[in-house]
N, C-alpha and C positions, 0 to 999 in steps of 0.2 A: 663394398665389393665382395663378390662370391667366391676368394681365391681357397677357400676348404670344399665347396661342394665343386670347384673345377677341378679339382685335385683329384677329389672321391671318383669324378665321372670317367676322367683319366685314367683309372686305377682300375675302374670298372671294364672301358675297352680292353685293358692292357691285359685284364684277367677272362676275356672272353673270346676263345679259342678264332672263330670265325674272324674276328675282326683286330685278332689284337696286333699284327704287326702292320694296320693301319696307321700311318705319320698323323701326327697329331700338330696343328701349326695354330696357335694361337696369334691373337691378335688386339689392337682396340686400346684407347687411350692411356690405359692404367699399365697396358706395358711397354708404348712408347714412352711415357714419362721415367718408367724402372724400367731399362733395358736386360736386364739380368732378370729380373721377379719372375721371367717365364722358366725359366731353370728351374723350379722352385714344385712347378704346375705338373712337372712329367711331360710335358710335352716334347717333341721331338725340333722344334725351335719355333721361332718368332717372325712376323711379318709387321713390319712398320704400319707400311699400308699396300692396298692392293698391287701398286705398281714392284712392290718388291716380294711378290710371289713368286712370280717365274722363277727369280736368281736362286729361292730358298729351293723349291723344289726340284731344280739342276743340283743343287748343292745336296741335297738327300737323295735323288733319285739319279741323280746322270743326266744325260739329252734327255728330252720329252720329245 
């Protein structure tokens, strides 16, 4: 698994002016097994699977 170049890409939004206070929500078998490992990535949080989008992005952004 690519958790050093997801990291870099992260790090690459986070440093590019236009887009860097874009949420970042990771996902995908390797961090429903490590629920924590996405803390790890810089990302802004974690989605089990699609059905628990919504709730994260209420949770970061407020109502939609």
């Amino acid at each position: 698994f690519n958790l050093v170049e997801l990291k870099e890409l992260i790090d690459l939004v986070r440093e590019t002016p236009l887009v860097s206070s874009t949420s970042i929500i990771v996902g995908g078998r390797v961090f429903r097994d490590n629920p924590e490992l996405w803390k790890t990535s810089g990302a802004d949080g974690f989605a089990a699977d699609i059905s628990n989008l919504p709730d994260l992005v209420r949770e970061l952004h407020g109502a939609f």
